[in-house]
C-alpha positions as CSV (number, residue, x, y, z in Angstrom):
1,X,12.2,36.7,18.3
2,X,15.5,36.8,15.8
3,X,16.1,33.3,16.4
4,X,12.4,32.1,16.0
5,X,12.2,34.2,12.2
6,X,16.0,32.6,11.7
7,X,14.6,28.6,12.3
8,X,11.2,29.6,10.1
9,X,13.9,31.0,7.4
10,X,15.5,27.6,7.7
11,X,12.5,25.2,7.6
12,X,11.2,26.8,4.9
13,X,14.6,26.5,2.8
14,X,14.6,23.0,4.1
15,X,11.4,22.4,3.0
16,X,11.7,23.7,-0.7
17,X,15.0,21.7,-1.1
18,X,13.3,18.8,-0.3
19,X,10.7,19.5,-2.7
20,X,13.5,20.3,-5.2
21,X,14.7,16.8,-4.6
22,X,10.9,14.9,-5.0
23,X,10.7,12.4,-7.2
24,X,8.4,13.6,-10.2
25,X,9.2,10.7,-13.1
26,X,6.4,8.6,-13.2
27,X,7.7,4.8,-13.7
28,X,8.4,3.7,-17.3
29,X,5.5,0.4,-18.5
30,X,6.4,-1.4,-21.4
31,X,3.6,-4.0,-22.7
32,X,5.1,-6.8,-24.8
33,X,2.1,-9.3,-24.4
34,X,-0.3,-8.8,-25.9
35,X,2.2,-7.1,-28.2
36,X,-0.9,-5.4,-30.0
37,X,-4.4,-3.9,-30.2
38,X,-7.1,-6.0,-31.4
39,X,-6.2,-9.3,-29.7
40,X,-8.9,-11.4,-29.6
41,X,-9.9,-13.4,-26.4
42,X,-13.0,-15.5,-25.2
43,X,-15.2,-17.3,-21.7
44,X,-12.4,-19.7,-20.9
45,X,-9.0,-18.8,-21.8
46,X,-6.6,-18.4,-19.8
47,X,-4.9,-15.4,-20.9
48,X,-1.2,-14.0,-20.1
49,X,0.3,-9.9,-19.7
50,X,3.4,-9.6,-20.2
51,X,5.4,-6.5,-19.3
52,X,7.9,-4.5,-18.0
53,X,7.8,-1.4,-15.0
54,X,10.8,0.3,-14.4
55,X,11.3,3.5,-12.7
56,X,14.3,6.1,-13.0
57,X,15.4,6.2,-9.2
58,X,15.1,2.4,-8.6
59,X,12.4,2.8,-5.8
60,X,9.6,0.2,-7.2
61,X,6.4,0.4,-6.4
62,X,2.9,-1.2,-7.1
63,X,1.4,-2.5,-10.4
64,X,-2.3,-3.1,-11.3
65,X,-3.5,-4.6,-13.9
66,X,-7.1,-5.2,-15.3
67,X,-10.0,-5.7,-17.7
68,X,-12.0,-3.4,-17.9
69,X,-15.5,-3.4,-20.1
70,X,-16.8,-1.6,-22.7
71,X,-17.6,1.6,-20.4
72,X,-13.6,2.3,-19.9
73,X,-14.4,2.0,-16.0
74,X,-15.5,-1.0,-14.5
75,X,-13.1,-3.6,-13.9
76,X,-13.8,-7.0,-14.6
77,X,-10.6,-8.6,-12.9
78,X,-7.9,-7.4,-11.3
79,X,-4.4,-8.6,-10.3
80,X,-2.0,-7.0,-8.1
81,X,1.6,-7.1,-7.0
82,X,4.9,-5.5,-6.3
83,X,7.9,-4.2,-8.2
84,X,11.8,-3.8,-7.5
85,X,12.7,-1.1,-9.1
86,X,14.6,-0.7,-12.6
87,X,16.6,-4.0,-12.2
88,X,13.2,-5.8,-12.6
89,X,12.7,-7.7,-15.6
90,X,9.4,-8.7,-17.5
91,X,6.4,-9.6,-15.2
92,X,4.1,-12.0,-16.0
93,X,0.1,-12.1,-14.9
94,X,-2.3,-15.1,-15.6
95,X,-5.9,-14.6,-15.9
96,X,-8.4,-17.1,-16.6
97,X,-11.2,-16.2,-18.4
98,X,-14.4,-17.6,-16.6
99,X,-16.7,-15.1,-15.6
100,X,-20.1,-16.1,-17.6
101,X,-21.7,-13.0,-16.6
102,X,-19.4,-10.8,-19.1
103,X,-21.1,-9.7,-22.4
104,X,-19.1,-9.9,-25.4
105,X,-17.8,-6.9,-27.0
106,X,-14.9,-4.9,-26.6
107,X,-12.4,-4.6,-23.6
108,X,-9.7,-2.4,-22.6
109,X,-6.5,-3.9,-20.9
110,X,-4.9,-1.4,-18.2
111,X,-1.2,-1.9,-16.7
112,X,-0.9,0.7,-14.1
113,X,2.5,1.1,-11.6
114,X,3.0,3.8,-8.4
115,X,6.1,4.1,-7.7
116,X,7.4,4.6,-4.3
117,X,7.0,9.0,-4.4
118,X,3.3,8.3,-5.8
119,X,4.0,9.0,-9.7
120,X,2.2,7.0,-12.0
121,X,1.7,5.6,-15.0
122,X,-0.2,3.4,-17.4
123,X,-0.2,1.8,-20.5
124,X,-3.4,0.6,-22.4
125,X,-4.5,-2.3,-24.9
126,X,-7.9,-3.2,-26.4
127,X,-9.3,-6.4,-26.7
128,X,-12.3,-8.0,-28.5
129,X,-13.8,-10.4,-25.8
130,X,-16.4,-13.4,-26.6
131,X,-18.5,-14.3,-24.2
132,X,-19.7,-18.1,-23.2
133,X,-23.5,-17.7,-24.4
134,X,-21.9,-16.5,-28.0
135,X,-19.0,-19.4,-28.3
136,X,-19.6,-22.2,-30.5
137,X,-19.5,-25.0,-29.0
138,X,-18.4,-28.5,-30.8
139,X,-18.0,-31.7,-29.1
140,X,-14.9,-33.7,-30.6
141,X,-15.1,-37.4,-29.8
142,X,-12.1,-40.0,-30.5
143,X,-13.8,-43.1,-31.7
144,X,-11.8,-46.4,-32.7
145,X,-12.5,-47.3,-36.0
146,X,-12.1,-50.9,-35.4
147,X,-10.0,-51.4,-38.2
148,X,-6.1,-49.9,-36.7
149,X,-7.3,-46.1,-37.0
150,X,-9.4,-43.8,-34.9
151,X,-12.1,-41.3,-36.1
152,X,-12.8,-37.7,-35.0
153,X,-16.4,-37.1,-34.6
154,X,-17.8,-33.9,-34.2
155,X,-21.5,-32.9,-33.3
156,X,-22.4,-29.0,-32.9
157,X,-23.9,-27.6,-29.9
158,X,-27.3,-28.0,-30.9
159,X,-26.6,-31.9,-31.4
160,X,-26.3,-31.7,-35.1
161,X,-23.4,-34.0,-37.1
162,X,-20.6,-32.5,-38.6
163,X,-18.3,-34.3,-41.4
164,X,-16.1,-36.8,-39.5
165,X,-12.6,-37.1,-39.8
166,X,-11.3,-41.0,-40.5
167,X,-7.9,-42.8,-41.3
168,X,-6.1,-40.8,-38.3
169,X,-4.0,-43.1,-36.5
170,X,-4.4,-45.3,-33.8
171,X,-4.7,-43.1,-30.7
172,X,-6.4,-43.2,-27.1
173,X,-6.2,-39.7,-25.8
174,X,-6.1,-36.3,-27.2
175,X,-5.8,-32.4,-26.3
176,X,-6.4,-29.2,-27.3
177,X,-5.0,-25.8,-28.3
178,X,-4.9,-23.0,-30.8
179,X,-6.8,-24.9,-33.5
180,X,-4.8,-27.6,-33.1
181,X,-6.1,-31.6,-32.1
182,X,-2.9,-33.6,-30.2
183,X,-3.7,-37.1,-30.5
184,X,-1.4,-39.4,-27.8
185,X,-0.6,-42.7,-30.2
186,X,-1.6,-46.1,-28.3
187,X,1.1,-47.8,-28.6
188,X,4.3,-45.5,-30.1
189,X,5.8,-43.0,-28.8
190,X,4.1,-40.0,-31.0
191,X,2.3,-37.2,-30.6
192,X,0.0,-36.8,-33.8
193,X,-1.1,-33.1,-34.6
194,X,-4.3,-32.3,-36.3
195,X,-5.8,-29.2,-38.0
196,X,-8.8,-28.3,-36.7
197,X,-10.3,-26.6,-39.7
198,X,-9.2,-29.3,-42.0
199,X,-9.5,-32.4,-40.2
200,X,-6.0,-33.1,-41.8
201,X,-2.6,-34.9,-40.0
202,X,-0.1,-32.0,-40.7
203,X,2.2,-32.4,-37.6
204,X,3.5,-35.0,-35.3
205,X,6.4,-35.2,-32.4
206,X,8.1,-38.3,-32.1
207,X,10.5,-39.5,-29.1
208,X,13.1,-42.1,-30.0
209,X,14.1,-43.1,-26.7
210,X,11.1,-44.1,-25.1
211,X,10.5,-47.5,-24.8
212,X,8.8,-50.4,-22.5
213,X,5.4,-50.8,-21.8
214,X,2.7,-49.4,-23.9
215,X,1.1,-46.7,-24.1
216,X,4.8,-45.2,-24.7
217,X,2.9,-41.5,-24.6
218,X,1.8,-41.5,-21.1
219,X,-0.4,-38.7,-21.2
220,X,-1.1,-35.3,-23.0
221,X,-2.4,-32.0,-21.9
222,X,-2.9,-28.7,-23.2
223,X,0.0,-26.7,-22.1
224,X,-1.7,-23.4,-21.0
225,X,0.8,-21.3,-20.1
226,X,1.1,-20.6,-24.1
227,X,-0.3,-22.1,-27.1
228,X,0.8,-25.9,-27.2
229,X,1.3,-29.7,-25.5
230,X,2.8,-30.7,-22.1
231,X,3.7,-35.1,-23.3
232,X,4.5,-37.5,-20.7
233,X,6.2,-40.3,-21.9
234,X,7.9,-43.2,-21.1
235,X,11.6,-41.1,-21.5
236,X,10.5,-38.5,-19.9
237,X,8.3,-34.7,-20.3
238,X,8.7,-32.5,-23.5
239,X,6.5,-29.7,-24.1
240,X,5.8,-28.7,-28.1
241,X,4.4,-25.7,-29.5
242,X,1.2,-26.4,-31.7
243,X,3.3,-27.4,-35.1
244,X,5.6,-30.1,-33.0
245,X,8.3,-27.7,-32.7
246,X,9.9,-28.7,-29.1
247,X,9.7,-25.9,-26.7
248,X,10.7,-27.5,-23.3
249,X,12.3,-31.0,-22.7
250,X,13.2,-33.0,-19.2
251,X,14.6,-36.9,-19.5
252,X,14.1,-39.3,-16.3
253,X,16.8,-41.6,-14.9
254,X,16.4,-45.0,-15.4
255,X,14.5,-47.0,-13.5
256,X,12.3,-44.0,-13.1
257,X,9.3,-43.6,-15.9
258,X,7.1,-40.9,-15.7
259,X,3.4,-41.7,-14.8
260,X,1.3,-38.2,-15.7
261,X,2.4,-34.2,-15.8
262,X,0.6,-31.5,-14.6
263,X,1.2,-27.6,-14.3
264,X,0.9,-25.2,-10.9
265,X,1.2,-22.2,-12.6
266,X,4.4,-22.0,-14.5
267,X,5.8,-24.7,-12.5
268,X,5.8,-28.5,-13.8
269,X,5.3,-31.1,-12.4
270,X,5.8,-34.7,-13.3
271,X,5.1,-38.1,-11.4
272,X,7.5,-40.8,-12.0
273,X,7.5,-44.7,-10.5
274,X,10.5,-46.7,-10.4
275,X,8.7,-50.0,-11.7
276,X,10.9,-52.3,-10.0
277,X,11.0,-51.2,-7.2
278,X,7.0,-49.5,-6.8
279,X,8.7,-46.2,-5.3
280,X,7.2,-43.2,-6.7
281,X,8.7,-39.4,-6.7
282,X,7.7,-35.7,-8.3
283,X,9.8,-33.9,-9.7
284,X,9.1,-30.2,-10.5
285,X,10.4,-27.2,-13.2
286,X,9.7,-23.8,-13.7
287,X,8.5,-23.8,-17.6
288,X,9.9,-20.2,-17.6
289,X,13.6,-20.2,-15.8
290,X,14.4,-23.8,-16.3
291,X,14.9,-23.6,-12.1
292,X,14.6,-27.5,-10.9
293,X,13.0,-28.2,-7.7
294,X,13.5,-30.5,-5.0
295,X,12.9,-34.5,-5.7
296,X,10.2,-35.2,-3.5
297,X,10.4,-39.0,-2.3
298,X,6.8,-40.3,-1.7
299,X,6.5,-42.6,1.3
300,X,3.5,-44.5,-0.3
301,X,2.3,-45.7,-4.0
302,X,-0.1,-43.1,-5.0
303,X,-3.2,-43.9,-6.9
304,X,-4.3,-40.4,-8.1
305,X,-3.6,-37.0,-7.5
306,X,-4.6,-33.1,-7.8
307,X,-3.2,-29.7,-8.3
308,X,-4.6,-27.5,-5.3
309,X,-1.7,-24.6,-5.4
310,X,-4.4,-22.5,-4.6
311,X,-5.7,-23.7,-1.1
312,X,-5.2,-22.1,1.7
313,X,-6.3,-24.8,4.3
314,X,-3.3,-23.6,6.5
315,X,-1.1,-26.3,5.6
316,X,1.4,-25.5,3.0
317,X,1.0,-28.1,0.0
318,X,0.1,-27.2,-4.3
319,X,-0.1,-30.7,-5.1
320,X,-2.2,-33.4,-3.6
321,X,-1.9,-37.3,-3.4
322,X,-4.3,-39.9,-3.1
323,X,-3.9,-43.6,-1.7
324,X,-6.6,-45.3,-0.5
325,X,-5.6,-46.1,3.4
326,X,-3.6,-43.4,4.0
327,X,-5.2,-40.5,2.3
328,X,-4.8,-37.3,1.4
329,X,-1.1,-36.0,1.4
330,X,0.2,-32.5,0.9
331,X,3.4,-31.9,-0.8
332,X,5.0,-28.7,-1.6
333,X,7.1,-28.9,-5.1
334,X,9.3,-26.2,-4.0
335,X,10.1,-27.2,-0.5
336,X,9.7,-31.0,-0.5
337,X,7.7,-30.9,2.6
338,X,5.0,-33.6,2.7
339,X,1.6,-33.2,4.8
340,X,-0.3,-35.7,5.8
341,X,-3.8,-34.5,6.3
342,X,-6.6,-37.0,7.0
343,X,-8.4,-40.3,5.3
344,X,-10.3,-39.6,1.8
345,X,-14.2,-39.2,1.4
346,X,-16.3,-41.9,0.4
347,X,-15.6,-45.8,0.8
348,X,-13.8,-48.5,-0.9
349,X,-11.4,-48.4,-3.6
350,X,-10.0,-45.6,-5.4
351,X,-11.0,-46.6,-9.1
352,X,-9.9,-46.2,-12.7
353,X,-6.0,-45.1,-10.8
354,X,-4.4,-43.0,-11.2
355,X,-6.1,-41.6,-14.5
356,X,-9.7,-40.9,-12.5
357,X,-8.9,-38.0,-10.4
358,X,-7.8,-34.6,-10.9
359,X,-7.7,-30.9,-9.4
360,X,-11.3,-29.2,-9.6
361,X,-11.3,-25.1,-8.8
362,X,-7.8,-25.4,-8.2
363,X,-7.9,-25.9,-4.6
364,X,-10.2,-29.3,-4.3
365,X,-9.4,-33.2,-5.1
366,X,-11.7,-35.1,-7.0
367,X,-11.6,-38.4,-7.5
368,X,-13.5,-41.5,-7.8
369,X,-14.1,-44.0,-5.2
370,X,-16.7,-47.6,-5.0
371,X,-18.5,-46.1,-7.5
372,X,-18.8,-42.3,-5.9
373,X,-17.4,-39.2,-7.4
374,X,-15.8,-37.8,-4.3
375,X,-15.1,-33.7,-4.5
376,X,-12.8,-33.5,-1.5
377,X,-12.0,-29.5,0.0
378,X,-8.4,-28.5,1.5
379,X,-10.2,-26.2,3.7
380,X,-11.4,-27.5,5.9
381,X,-10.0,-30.9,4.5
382,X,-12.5,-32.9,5.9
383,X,-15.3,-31.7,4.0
384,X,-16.3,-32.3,0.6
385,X,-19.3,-33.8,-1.2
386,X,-20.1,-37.2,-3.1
387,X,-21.9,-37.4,-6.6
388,X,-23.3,-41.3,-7.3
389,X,-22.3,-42.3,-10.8
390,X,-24.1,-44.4,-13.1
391,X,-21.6,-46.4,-14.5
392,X,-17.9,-46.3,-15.2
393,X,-15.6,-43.7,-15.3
394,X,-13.6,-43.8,-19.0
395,X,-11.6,-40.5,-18.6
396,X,-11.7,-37.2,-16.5
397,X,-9.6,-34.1,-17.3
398,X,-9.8,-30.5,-16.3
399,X,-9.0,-27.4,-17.9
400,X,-8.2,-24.2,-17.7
401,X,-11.6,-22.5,-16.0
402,X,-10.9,-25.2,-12.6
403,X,-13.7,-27.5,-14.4
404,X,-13.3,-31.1,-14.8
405,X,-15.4,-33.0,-17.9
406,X,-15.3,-36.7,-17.6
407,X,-16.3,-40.0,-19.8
408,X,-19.1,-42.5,-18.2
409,X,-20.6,-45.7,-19.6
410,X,-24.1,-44.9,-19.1
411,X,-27.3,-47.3,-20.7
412,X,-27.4,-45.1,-23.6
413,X,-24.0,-45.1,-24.5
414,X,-21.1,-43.1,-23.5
415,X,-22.2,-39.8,-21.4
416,X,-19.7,-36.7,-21.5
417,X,-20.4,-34.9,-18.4
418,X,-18.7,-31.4,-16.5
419,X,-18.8,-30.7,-12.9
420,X,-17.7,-26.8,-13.0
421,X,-15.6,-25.1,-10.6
422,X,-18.7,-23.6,-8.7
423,X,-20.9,-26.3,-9.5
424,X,-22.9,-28.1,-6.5
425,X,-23.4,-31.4,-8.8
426,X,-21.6,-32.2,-12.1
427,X,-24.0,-31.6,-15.7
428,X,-24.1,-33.8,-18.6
429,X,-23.5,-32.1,-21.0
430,X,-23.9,-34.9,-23.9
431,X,-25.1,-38.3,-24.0
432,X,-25.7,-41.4,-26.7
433,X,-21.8,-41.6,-27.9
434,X,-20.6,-44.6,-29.2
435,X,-19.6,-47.8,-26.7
436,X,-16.0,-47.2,-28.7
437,X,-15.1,-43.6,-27.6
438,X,-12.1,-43.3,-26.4
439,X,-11.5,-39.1,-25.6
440,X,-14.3,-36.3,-25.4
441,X,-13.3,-32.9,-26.1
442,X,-15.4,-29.6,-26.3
443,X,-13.9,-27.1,-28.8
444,X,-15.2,-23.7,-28.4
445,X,-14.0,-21.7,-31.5
């Protein structure tokens, strides 16, 4: 009986030193993006958090962090992850802003982290959030003048004019962001900034290296992982913050030229063709850390591709390429591992290459083919579905939502059409533009 009461006497103690010893600090959250309350946000961005979790005995833990509505309770999205401890750095989260069901109003932006003993903690910002039935919508059209210079023509969403903007220089492509327009110059190798509000050439970014054929600006997107442009041109990728100022800057090795840049995430990716030789390659960044990936070599001459980093079709692969007889190929930036997975939808030849395809919901190819725009899935890869267009295809890009908006000559004109992310058939969206438009932009602002 004495020895039974002595190893109760020694549980006990045992037990209240390890309660002693608990961890009770809840982890330590520090928000730096947004870095204040009031941001405002709207349907369609694609919006970054940025922040820090660290916890006093280095034992990690989970973070959470969401929208939540007007009501302090309901969560509109959600993204979750782990944490290492105290040495971890800032964490970055992506959300893109495309639920249309979400009223506008205001919103309250939770970071939450458990650490490893169950303490937590949370830090809180609030947002004012527009929703797509409230944005304005204005359709931006680049127009050649005829006469050297392009025009910006701009119609409300209601189909009412608004003052055009003339004697802008002479440009075939243009982008978006932060009330900035990025016109790509047809034949040198600049990057012409407008202001939106003004109409007025404020900026540019100019590359003194490029040279060859024209265009010398290969392409130019929005940047989306922050305000600004992502250029290919004919020396290489820069990426410029919305006054020109250079944020990000790759060269290629001669013969190599690039061909187009896209983004998985934070990760870069640019397409480059030796000319003499018709090899192609990607090559891949992250924006963030500067970390270079593998040079993939490609054993065919592509004629479009697609960013799919998120399918899950069961064979690794966030970029897709496109050639005609053999396919659809899955390579894996980081890795270098190629895929290749089966022939492409539709029939005949793969048109308007390698500017006429892109990645739609961020997991399917589409691209057009004899005439057809063909949405092909990853999972399962073979299917897909096939939209018959009514005349030819002048431009397609996508944006941040997984849409793609595309250019078609149509008998009234140019016709500026979107096929959305969960959209069974693509939706014109505007119609009568001018046989001379070059770009079609919406600008919701």
């Amino acid at each position: 009986m004495k020895r039974q009461s002595t190893l109760l006497i020694c549980s006990i103690l045992l037990l209240l030193v390890s309660s002693c010893n608990r961890d009770k600090t809840p982890p330590t959250i520090a928000v730096t993006e947004p870095a204040y309350d009031g941001k405002n946000i709207q349907f369609g961005d694609l919006f970054f958090v940025e922040f820090a979790a660290t916890d006093d005995l280095e034992d990690g833990g989970l973070w959470r962090v969401e929208l939540r509505g007007a009501d302090g309770i309901t969560p509109k999205t959600a993204q979750a992850g782990l944490w290492a401890g105290a040495s971890t750095g800032s964490l970055t989260v992506a959300f893109a802003l495309d639920a249309t069901s979400w009223p506008t109003g205001p919103m309250t932006l939770a970071v939450v982290a458990d650490d490893a003993a169950g303490n937590r903690a949370a830090m809180f910002r609030e947002l004012n959030y527009t929703a797509a039935e409230d944005l304005p919508e204005v359709i931006v059209a680049l127009s050649d003048a005829g006469d050297g210079s392009c025009s910006l023509l701009r119609t409300d969403v209601n189909g009412g004019d608004l003052a055009d903007w003339t004697g802008l220089p002479d440009s075939y492509q243009m982008a978006y962001s932060d009330g900035v327009i990025a016109l790509a110059d047809a034949s040198g190798a600049e990057v012409h900034l407008v202001n939106y509000q003004t109409g007025a050439l404020e900026n540019s970014w100019t590359d003194a290296t490029s040279s060859g054929n024209e265009p010398l600006v290969r392409a130019v997107h929005a940047l989306g992982v922050q305000d600004g442009f992502v250029v290919a041109h004919a020396g290489g990728v820069v990426a410029i913050d919305p006054t020109g100022n250079l944020l990000f800057e790759r060269f290629s090795e001669a013969p190599w030229t690039p061909i187009d840049i896209a983004f998985d995430g934070t990760t870069c990716v640019l397409w480059e063709e030796n000319p003499a030789t018709g090899n192609h390659r990607l090559r891949s960044w992250d924006f963030q850390t500067g970390a270079t990936g593998p040079i993939v070599a490609l054993a065919n001459a592509p004629q479009g591709w697609a960013i799919v980093g998120n399918q899950d079709g069961g064979t690794p692969g966030n970029v897709c390429m496109l050639e005609e007889t053999n396919g659809l190929t899955l390579v894996e930036t980081a890795t270098g591992v190629l895929a290749d997975l089966c022939p492409l939808l539709g029939s005949g030849s793969l048109e308007g290459a390698p500017y006429a395809s892109n990645g739609i919901n961020i997991s399917e190819a589409l691209f057009v083919r004899g005439g057809v725009l063909c949405r092909q899935s990853m999972a399962p890869v073979t299917s897909g579905s096939q939209w018959p267009l009514g005349g030819e295809i002048i431009r397609l890009n996508g944006d941040a939502s997984g849409a793609v908006e595309f250019l078609q000559t149509g008998t009234s004109g140019v016709e500026f059409w979107r096929w959305t992310a969960s959209g069974t058939v693509p939706e014109q969206v505007a119609g009568g533009l001018g046989v001379n438009t070059r770009d079609v932009l919406i600008v919701n602002e």
